[in-house]
C-alpha positions in Angstrom: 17.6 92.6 98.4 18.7 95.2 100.9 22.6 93.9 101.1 22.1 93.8 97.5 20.8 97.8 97.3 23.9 98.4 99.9 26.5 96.4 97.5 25.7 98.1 94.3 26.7 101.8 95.2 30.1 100.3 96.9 31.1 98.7 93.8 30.1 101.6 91.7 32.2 103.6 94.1 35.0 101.5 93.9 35.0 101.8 90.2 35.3 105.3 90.2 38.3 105.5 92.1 39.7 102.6 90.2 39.4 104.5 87.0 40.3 107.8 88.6 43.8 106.5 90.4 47.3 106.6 88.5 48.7 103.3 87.2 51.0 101.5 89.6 54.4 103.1 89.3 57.0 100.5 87.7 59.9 99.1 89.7 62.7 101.5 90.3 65.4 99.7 88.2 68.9 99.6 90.2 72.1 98.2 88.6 74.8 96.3 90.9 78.2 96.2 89.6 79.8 94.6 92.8 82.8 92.6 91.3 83.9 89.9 89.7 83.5 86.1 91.3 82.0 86.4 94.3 79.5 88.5 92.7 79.0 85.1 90.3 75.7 82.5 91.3 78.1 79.4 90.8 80.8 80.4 93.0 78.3 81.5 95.8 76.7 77.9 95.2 80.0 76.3 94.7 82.5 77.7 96.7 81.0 79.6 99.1 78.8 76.7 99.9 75.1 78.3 99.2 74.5 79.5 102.9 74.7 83.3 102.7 74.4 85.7 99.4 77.1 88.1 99.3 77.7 91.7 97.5 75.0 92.2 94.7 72.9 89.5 95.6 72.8 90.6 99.7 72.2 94.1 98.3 69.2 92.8 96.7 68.1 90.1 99.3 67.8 92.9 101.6 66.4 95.7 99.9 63.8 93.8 98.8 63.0 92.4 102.2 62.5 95.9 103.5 60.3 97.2 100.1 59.0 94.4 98.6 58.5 94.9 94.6 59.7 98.9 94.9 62.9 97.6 93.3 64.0 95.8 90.2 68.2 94.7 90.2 70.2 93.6 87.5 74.0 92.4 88.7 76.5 92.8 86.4 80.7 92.1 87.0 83.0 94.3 86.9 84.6 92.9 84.0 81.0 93.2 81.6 80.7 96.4 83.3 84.5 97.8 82.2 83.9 96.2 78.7 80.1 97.0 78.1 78.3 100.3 80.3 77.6 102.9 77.6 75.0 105.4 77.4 72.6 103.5 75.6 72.8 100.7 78.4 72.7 102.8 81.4 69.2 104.5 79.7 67.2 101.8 80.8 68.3 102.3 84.9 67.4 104.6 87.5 70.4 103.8 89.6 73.9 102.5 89.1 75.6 101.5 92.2 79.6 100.7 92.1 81.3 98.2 95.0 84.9 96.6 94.5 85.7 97.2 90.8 89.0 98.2 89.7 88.9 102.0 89.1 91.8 102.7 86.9 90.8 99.7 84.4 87.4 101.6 83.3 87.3 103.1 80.1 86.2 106.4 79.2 83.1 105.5 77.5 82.2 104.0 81.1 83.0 107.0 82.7 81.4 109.3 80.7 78.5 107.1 80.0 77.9 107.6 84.0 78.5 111.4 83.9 75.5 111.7 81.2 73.8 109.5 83.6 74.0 111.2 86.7 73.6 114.9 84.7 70.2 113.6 83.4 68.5 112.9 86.5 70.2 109.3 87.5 71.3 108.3 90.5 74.6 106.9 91.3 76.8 105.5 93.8 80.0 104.0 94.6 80.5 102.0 97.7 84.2 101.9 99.3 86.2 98.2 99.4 89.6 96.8 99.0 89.7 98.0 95.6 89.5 101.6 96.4 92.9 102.9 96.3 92.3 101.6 92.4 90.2 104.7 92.1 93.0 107.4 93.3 95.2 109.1 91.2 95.0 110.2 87.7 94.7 106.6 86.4 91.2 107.0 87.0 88.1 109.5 86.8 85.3 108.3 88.7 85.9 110.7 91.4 84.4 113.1 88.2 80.9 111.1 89.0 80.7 111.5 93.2 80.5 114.4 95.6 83.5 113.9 97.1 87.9 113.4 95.9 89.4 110.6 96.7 92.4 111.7 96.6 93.7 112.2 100.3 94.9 115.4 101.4 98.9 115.6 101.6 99.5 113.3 99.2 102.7 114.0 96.8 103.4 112.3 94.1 101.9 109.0 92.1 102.7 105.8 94.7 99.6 105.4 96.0 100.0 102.5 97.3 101.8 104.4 100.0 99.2 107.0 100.3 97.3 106.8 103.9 93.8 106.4 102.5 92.9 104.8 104.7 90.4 106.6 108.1 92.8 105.8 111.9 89.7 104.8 113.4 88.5 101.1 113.4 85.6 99.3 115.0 83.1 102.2 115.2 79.6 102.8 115.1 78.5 105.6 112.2 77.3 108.5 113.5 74.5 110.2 111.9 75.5 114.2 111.3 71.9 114.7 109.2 69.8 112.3 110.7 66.6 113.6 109.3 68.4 113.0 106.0 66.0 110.8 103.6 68.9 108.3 103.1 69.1 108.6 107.2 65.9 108.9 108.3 64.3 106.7 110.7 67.1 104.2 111.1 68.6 103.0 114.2 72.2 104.6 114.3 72.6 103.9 118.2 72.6 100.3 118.1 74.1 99.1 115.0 77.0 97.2 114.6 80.4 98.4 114.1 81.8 99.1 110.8 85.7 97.8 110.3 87.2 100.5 108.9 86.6 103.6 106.4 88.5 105.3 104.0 89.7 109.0 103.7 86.8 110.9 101.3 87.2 114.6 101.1 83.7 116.0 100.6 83.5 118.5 97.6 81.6 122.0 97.9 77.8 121.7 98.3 78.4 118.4 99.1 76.5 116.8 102.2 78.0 114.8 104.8 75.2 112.5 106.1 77.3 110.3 108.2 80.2 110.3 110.0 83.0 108.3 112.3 82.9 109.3 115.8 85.8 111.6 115.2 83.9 113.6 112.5 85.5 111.6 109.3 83.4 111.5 106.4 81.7 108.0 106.2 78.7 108.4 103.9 78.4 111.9 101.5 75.4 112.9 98.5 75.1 115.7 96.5 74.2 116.4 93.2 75.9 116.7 89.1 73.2 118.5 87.1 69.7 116.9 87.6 70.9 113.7 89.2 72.0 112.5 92.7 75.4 110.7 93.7 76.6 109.3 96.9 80.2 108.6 97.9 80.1 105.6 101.3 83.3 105.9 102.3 82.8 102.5 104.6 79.1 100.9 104.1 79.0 97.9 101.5 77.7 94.9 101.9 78.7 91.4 104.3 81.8 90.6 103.1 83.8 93.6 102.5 84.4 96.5 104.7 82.0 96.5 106.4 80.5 92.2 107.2 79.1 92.0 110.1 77.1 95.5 110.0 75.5 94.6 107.1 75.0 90.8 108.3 73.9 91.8 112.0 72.3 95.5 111.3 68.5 94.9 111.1 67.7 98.4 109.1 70.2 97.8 106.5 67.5 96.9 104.5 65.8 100.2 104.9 69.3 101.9 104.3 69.7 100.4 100.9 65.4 101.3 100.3 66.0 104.7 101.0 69.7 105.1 99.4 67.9 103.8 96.2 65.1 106.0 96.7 66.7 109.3 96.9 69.3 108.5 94.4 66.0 107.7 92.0 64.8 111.2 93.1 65.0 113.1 89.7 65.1 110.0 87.4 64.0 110.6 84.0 64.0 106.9 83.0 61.3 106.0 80.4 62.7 102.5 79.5 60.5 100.4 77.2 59.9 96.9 76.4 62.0 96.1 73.8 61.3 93.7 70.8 63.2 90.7 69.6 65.4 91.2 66.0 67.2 90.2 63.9 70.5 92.4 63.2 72.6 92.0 59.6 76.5 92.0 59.3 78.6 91.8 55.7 82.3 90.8 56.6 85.0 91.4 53.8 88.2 89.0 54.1 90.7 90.4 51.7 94.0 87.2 52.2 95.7 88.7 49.6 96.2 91.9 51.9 98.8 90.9 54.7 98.9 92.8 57.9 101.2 92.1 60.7 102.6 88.4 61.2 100.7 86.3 64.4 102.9 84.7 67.0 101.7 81.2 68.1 103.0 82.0 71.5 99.5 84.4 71.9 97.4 81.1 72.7 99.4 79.6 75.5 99.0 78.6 78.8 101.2 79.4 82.3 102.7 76.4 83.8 102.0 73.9 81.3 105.5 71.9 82.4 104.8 69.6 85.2 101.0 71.1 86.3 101.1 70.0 90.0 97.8 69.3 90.3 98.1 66.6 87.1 101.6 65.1 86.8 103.4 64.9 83.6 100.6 65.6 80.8 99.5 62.3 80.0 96.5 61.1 78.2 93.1 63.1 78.2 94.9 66.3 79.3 98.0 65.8 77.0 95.5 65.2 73.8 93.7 68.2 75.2 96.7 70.5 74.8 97.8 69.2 71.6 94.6 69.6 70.5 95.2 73.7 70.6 98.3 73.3 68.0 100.8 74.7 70.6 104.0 74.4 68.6 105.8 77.5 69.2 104.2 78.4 72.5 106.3 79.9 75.3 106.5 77.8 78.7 106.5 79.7 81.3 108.7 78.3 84.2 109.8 79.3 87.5 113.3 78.8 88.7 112.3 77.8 92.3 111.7 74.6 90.8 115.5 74.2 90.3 117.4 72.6 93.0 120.4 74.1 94.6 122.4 73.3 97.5 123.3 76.0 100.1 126.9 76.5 99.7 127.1 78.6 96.9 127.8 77.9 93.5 127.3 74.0 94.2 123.7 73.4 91.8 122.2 70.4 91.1 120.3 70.7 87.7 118.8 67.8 87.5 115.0 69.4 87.4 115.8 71.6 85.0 117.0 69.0 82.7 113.8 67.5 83.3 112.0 70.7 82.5 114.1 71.7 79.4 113.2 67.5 77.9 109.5 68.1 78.7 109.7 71.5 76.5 110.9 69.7 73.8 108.7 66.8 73.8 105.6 69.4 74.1 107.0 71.5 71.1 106.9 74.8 73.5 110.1 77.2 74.1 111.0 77.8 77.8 110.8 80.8 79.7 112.6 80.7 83.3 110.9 83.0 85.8 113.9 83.6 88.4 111.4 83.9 91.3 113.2 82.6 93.8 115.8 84.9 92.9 115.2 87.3 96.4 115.2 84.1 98.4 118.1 82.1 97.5 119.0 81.4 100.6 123.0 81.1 100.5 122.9 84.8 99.4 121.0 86.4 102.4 118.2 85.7 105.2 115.6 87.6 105.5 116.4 90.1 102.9 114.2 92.3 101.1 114.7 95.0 98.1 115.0 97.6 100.2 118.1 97.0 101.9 120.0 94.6 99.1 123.5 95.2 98.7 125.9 95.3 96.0 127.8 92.1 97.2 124.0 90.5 97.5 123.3 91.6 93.7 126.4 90.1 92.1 125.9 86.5 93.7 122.2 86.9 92.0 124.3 87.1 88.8 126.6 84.6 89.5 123.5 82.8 90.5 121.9 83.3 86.8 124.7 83.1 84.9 125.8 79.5 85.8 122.0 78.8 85.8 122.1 79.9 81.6 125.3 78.7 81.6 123.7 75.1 82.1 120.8 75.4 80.5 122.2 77.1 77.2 125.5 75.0 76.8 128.3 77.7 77.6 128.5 81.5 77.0 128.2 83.2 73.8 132.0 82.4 73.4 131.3 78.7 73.6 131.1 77.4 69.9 128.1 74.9 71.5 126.1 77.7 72.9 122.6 78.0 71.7 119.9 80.1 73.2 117.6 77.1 74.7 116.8 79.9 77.1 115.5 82.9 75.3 113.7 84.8 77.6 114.6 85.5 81.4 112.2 87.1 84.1 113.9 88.9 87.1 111.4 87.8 89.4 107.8 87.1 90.1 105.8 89.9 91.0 108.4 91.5 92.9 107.4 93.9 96.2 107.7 97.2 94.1 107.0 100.8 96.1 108.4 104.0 96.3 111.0 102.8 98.6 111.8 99.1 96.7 111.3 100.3 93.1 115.5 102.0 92.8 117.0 99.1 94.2 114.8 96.9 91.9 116.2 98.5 89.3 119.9 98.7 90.4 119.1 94.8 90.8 117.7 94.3 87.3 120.0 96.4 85.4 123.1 93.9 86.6 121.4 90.7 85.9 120.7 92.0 82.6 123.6 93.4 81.6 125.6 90.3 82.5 123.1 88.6 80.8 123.3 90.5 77.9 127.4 90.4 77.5 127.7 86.8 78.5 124.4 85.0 76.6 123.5 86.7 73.3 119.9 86.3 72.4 118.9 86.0 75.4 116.1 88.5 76.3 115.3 90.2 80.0 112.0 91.4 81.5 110.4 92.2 84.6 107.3 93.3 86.8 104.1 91.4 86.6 102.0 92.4 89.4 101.0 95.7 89.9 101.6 98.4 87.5 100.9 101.9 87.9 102.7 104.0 88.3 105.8 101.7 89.2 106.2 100.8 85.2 107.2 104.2 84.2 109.8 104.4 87.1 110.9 101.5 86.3 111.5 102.2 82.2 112.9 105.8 83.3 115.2 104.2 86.3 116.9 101.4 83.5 116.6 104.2 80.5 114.3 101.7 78.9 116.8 99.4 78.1 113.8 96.3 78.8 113.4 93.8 76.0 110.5 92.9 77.5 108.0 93.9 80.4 106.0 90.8 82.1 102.1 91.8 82.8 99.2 90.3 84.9 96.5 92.0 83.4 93.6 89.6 85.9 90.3 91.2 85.2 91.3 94.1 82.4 89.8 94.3 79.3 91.7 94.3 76.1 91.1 97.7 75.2 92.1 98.9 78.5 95.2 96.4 78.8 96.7 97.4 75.8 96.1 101.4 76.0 98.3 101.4 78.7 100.9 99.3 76.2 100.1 102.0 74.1 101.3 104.8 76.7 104.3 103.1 77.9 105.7 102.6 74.1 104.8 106.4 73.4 107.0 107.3 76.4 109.7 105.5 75.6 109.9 106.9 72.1 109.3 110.1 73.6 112.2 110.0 75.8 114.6 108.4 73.4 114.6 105.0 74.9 114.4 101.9 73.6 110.3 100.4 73.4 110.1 97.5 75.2 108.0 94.4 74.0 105.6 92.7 76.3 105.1 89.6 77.5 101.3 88.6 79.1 102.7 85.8 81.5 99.5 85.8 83.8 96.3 86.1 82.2 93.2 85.2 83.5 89.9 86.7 85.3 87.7 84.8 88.4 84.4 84.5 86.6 83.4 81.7 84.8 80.8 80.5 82.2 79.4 82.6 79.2 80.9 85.5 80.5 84.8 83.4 80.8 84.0 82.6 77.2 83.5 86.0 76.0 86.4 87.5 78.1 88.9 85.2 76.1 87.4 85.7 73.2 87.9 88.9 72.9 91.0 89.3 74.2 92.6 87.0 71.8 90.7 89.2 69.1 92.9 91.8 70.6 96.2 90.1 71.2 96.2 89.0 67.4 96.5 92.4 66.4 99.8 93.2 68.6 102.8 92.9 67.1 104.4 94.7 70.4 103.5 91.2 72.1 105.7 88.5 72.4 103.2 86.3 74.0 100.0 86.1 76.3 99.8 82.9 78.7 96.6 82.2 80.3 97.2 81.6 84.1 97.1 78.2 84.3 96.7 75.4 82.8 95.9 72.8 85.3 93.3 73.7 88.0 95.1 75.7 90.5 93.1 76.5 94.2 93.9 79.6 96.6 92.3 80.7 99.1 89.2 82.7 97.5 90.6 82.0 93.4 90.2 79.4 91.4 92.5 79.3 88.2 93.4 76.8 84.9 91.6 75.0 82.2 91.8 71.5 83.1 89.2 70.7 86.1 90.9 68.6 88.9 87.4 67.3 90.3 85.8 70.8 91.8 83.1 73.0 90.8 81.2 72.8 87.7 82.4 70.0 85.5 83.2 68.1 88.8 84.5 64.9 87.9 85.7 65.4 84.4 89.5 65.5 85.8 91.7 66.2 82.9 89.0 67.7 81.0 89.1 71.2 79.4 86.7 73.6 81.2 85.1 74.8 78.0 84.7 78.7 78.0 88.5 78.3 78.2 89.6 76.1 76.1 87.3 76.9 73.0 88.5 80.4 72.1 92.0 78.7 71.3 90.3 75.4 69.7 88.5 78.2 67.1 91.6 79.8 67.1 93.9 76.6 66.5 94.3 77.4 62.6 95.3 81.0 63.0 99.0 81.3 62.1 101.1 83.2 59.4 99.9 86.6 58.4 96.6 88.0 60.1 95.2 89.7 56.7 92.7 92.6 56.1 89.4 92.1 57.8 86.1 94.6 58.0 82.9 94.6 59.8 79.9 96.8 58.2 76.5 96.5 59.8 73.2 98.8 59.2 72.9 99.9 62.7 76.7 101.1 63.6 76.7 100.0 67.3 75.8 96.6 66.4 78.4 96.7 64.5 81.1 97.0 67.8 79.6 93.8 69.0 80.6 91.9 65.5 83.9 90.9 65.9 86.1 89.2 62.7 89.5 88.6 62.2 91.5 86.3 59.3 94.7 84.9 59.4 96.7 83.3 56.3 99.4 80.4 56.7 102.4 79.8 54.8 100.4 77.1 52.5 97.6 79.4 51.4 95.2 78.5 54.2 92.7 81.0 55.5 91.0 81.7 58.7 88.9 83.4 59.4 87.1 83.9 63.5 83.2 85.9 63.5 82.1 86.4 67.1 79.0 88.0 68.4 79.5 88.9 71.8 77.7 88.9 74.8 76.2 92.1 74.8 75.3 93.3 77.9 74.0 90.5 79.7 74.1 88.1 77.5 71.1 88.4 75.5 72.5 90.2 72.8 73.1 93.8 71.6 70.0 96.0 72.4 69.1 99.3 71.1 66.9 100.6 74.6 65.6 103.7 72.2 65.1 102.3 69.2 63.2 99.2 71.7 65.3 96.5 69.8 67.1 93.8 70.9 69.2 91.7 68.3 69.1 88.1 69.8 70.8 86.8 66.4 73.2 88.3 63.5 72.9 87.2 60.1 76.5 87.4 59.0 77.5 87.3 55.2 81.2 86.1 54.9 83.2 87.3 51.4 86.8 86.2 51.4 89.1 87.0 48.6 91.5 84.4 48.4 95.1 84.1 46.8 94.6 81.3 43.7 95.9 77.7 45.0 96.6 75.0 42.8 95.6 72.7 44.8 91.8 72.0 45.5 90.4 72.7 49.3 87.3 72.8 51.9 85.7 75.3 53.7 84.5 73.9 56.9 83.2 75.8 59.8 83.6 75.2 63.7 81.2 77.2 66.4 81.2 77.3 70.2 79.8 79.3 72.5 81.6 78.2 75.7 80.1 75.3 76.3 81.6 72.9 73.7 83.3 72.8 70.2 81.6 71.7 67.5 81.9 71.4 63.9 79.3 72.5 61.5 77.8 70.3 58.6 78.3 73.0 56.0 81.0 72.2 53.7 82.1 74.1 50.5 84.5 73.1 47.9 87.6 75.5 47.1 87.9 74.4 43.7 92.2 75.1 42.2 92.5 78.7 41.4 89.5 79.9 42.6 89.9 83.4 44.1 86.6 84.4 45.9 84.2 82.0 48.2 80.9 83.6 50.0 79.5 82.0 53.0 76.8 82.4 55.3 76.6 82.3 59.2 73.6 83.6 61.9 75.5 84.4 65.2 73.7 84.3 68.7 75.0 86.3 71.1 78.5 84.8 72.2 78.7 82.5 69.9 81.8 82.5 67.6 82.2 80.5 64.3 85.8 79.7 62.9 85.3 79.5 59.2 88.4 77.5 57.2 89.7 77.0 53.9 92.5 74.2 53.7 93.0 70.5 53.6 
């Protein structure tokens, strides 16, 4: 009885403070954007061999380690963070942190999005890695969102690529300057590891410097943009960046990232809610009688489709495969260091390229030649670079192309046998353009062309590739735009980013009375793979279709295609996911063109209307007519975030399916036809059950789709 008299005023004790104490506090909710395919589950598993976690996912392993449950991280890649942060995503965080994404290629709904952010009371922060001299210049903003420019001091002009952003001092210990800082605090700064390298950060007014090189460089900065907190490390990362072994072999960098998050947090405002499950609404109007601007079947091809190494000759499962995706028309995209030579000069042996040109033909694509060995022929110099090429050196690179066209396109224009087999010539392959390389470049290119040009009519010349900014505009202002075309590898941009700057260089040309150049997409690709692959070339072919300032997009490649950290192509060769299904398409790559595969003629008025407006940006449509009378017509719901759909965080919805109502005005056919239908969402083509008879001179037909999130449906009227 006594323990039992002792017990009863304990629990009644403990029930009063129960009642009287707060609520738990919820998780503070951190975002990682930490780039693109390492940041990926299956290429940790996969390529990296599953022993070690790396960017987002060591962030997280390690933060929680040193505060278990105090934080709650979603990982996102750069590419669904360029094409998807808004405001109404970033509502739902406390902090946003930022680690090797491409500066230049976010859009300003991204960057603003984070400047509301931050001003609200959010915390951000962008961590320093090979990327970083992406987010200098005035290509990009996000130096708007931190405490600090990244612009080093000095620096004149727009090349930097030869700016020195980069800190002298390598392999040092940080050195905390305001150690009793909370991000600081408590942390052992004396025997940590070394950090690599940093990069030069120029703190801004009111800014606080927190930690330092040992020669008083700015390593790790905070301060504040309204109510919110934001930290610039000019150095600290994660274990396989800029900083590997102090984040592998640093015990407290668990309790750094704890208290980064913590203080960043500080002021956050964040009262996200559970959100519900709906069901969003979308009417589509399809008007084929309204013709917009003629589609080019050379917008769904593939690099290196001639000879893949990795495959032989296309034969069997892959060449059904590629005929499968209706290539006639398609642009081959060939290099001419697969064209033997002998070293004396003018003494070639074409025998390749005869083989190349007969495996065009017999694939229904039209060649492209790629000069990329070009720079390296090696009877015209050793060793030689751009910067230092002479005028003697430049005319045996014509001579060099001109017999090469001469071969290939049976004489000169004067020849009564000369056809254009050859229409489109690329001087070089990502050439090695800087300040000091970009004028002889362009002394080099304007010769080839213009002999090109006089001696081979219809015949078209590009260049570039590679990187872009700002070397394109020197280049269109050092040739006085006279470019038929300009060659892009767009890896990782989004559509709407890709083809503003399109947008820009066409403006400046017409601005400066020079010719606009067309574009060709000869490399296009991104290292992620799965439902996000599937919505990255979904969309952008929803773009390109649109362009009629591009000749062609090729995606990069189409047999699988190993380097050292990249994996590329659409036909597996026995690695990864899919392993042993050599020859097969990987899926999320090769459905976007399967549900494409009918679009051809005319793309024709198309128009998305939803209730809610923004769900209406995730709704994608666009319709095509042939030459017959055939329509097509592509719906897409896309991934929407992270995958789950669009979600409105203040309205608590989230729209995990789209009822779409189709309405397509037709032109009248004589001839009687069937709707059919096709979906994917990545992970296999199939075709739907629903069939609709087009009866002879019918002019209107209504279907019905429901959309999950990435999933597209190509919708068909013909034979």
């Amino acid at each position: 009885m006594r323990t039992i008299r002792l017990l009863i005023p304990f629990l009644a004790l403990l029930f009063l403070c129960s009642a009287g104490a707060p609520a738990l506090a919820r998780p503070t909710k951190v975002l990682l954007v930490t780039g693109d395919w390492k940041s990926q589950q299956w290429y940790q598993d996969v390529v990296m061999g599953g022993k070690q976690k790396y960017r987002g996912r060591f962030i997280e392993q390690k933060a929680n380690e040193a505060a278990p449950g105090e934080f709650a991280f979603t990982e996102m890649t750069n590419y669904a963070a360029q094409e998807y942060i808004d405001a109404n995503y970033l509502s739902q965080f406390d902090v946003v942190l930022f680690g090797d994404v491409v500066g230049y290629s976010f859009p300003a709904k991204a960057i603003d999005a984070l400047k509301q952010f931050v001003t609200d009371g959010g915390g951000f922060i962008y961590c320093a890695s090979y990327k970083w001299n992406t987010c200098i210049g005035n290509a990009c903003s996000l130096a708007d969102v931190l405490p600090v420019s990244l612009t080093p001091p000095g620096t004149k002009g727009d090349d930097w690529w030869l700016w020195k952003y980069n800190q002298p001092e390598e392999k040092f210990k940080p050195v905390a300057k305001l150690a009793d800082h909370p991000i600081a605090k408590g942390l052992n700064w004396r025997n940590c590891p070394t950090l690599d390298k940093a990069f030069v950060v120029v703190p801004k007014p009111g800014a606080q410097v927190v930690l330092t090189t040992p020669n008083a460089a700015p390593l790790l900065v905070a301060g504040s943009i309204g109510k919110g907190h934001t930290i610039a490390s000019a150095s600290i990362f994660a274990n396989d960046e800029v900083s590997p072994e102090f984040c592998q072999n640093w015990p407290d960098i668990g309790r750094f990232y704890a208290q980064t998050f913590r203080w960043l947090a500080t002021n956050s405002k964040n009262q996200t809610r559970a959100c519900q499950a709906a069901a969003g609404s979308a009417q589509i109007a399809v008007d084929a009688t309204k013709k917009q601007n003629a589609i080019s079947p050379s917008i769904f091809g593939f690099n290196s489709t001639i000879f893949p190494p990795n495959l032989g000759k296309l034969s069997g499962t892959a060449l059904t495969n590629f005929q499968r995706l209706n290539p006639d028309g398609q642009l081959a995209r060939i290099g001419s260091a697969q064209f033997n030579f002998e070293p004396q000069r003018g003494n070639f042996n074409f025998a390749e390229v005869d083989k190349l040109l007969q495996e065009c033909e017999r694939l229904h694509v039209r060649p492209e030649i790629v000069t990329d060995s070009l720079l390296f022929v090696p009877w015209i110099w050793n060793g030689g670079s751009l910067s230092n090429i002479t005028d003697a050196q430049i005319k045996d690179c014509c001579d060099w192309v001109a017999a090469l066209l001469k071969h290939t396109n049976h004489g000169t224009g004067a020849d009564p046998r000369y056809k254009p087999v050859i229409e489109y010539l690329e001087v070089g392959n990502e050439p090695a353009i800087d300040g000091t390389t970009i004028q002889p470049y362009v002394k080099l290119y304007t010769a080839v062309a213009n002999r090109v040009h006089k001696e081979f009519p219809g015949v078209k010349v590009g260049a570039l590739g590679g990187y872009e900014l700002p070397y394109v505009d020197w280049f269109l202002d050092g040739t006085k735009g006279h470019v038929d075309f300009l060659s892009r590898h767009p890896y990782g941009w989004t559509p709407d980013m890709l083809f503003k700057l399109q947008d820009g260089w066409q403006s400046r040309c017409k601005a400066k009375g020079y010719p606009a150049p067309h574009f060709c997409i000869t490399e296009w690709d991104f290292w992620i793979a799965g439902a996000p692959k599937f919505d990255y070339m979904i969309k952008r072919t929803f773009a390109a279709v649109k362009r009629t300032d591009t000749v062609a997009t090729m995606h990069y490649r189409l047999d699988q295609y190993p380097e050292p950290v990249y994996i590329f192509g659409a036909l597996w060769a026995g690695f990864g996911p899919g392993k042993g299904r050599t020859g097969m398409p990987i899926t999320e790559v090769y459905d976007p063109y399967l549900l494409f595969n009918r679009f051809r003629g005319s793309r024709v008025q198309t128009a998305v209307a939803c209730p809610d407006s923004r769900l209406a940006e995730h709704v994608l449509a666009e319709s095509a007519i042939a030459g017959n009378g055939d329509v097509s017509t592509v719906v897409y719901y896309d991934h929407g975030y992270d995958g789950n759909g669009y979600t409105d965080f203040a309205a608590g919805k989230q729209y995990g399916q789209v009822n779409v109502s189709v309405e397509i005005k037709l032109l009248p056919q004589p001839r009687r036809r069937t709707l059919t239908m096709r979906s994917s969402s990545g992970d296999g083509t199939k075709d739907e059950a629903t069939k609709i008879d087009v009866m002879p001179n019918q002019s209107e037909v209504k279907v019905n789709v429901t959309l999950h999130p990435h999933q597209a449906t190509a919708i068909t009227i013909g034979a």
